[in-house]
C-alpha positions in Angstrom: 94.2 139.5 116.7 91.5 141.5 115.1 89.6 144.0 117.5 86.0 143.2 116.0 85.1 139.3 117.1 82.3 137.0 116.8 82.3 133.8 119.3 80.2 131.0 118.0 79.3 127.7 119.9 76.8 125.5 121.5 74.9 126.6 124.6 77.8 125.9 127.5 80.5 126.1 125.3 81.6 128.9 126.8 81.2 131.7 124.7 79.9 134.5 127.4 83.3 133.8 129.7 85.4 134.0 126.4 83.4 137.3 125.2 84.2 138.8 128.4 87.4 137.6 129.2 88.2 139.5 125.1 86.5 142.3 126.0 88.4 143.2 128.7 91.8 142.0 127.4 91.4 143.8 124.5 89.6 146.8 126.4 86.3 146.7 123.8 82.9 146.5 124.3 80.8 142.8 124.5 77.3 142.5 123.3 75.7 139.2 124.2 72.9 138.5 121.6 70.6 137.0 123.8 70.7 139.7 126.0 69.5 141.9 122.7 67.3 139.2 121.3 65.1 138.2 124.8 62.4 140.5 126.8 61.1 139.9 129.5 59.5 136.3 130.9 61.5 135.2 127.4 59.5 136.8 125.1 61.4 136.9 121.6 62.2 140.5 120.6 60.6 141.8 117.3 62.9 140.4 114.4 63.5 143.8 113.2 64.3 145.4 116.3 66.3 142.5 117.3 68.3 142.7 113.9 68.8 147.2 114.6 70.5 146.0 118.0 73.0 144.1 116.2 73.7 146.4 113.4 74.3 149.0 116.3 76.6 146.6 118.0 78.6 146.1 114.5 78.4 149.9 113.7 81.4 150.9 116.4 84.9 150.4 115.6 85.9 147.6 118.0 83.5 144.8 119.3 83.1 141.4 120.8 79.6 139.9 119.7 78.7 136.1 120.8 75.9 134.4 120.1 75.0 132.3 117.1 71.6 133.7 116.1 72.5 132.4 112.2 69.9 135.1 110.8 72.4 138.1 111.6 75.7 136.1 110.6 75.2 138.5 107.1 75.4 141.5 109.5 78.5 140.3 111.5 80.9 138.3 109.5 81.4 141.0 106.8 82.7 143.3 109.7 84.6 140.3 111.9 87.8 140.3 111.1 88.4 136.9 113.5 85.4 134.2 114.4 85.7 132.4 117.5 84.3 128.7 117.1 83.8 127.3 120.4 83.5 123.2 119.9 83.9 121.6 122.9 82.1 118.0 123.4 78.3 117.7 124.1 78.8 116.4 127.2 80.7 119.3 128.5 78.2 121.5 127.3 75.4 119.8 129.4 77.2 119.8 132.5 78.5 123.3 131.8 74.7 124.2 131.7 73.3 122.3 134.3 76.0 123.9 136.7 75.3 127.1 135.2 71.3 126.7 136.1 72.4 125.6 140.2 74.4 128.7 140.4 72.5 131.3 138.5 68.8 129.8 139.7 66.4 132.5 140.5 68.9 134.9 138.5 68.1 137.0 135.4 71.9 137.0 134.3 71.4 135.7 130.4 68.9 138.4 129.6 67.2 141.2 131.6 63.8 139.8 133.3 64.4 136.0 131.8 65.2 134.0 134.8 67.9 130.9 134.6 65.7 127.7 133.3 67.1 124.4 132.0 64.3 122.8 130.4 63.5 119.2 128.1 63.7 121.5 125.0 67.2 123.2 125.9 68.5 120.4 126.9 67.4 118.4 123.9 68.7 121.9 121.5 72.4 120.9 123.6 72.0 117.2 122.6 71.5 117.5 119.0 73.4 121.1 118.1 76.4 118.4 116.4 74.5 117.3 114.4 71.4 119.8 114.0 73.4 123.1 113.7 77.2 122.7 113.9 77.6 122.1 110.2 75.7 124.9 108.8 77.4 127.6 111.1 80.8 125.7 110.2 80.0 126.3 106.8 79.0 129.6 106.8 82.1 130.8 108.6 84.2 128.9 106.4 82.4 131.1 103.4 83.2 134.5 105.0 86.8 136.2 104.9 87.7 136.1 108.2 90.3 134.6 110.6 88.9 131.5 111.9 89.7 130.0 115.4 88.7 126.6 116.3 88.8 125.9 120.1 88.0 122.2 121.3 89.2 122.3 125.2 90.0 124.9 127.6 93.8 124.3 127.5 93.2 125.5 123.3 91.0 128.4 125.3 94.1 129.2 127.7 96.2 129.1 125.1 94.6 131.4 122.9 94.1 134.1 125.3 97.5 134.2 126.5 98.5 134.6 122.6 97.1 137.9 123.3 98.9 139.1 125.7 
């Protein structure tokens, strides 16, 4: 296993738990994109600014980066030397986020001042990401020369973290 990793997959796929459960197995540092991308009251961050953040993140030596944020992929994969594909189904997803919302409600935990909301739109982005944005991030990793993971279920999670060990 490589020390600089970039965890892909739909909202509620679990890519924060995995980031950090990495992070500290491996003992490097995690940067969550949203946290880099979103101000407060979820304001978008200025592209550029938003795009220096990330080229900091990939500057160090060792890293753990999730997020999918597609139009920094050309920053990160070049560096990766393992991508992460969470790919669980839809449905997991949803009910992964809705239980997320009940326990983090009132709670600022994806991104400094942004508090916890589940909304038509999110949930609609959940419903269609198969079929709206799985493909093209499939097929940009698929492009780039990096070790490729594919996890479906959280036994394939389980089992790839304890293949760390």
């Amino acid at each position: 296993m490589g020390r600089r990793i970039v965890v892909l997959g739909c909202s509620g796929s679990g890519k924060s738990t995995l980031a950090r459960q990495l992070g500290a197995t491996l003992g490097v540092p995690v940067t969550h994109l949203d946290r880099l991308f979103w101000r407060p009251g979820w304001v978008q961050a200025p592209f550029e600014e938003f795009r220096a953040g990330v080229a900091k993140a990939v500057s160090t030596g060792a890293w753990v980066i999730e997020g999918n944020y597609s139009k920094t992929l050309d920053l990160r994969l070049p560096l990766a030397d393992t991508v992460v594909f969470l790919d669980p189904p839809r449905a997991v997803c949803m009910v992964r986020v809705l239980r997320r919302h009940l326990r983090e409600r009132g709670q600022d935990t994806q991104a400094a001042g942004c508090v916890s909301k589940v909304d038509f739109e999110f949930v609609k982005w959940i419903w269609h990401w198969r079929r709206t944005h799985r493909s093209a991030l499939l097929h940009r990793v698929a492009t780039s020369r990096t070790r490729q993971v594919l996890l479906q279920s959280p036994r394939d999670v389980a089992a790839f973290l304890a293949d760390l060990h």
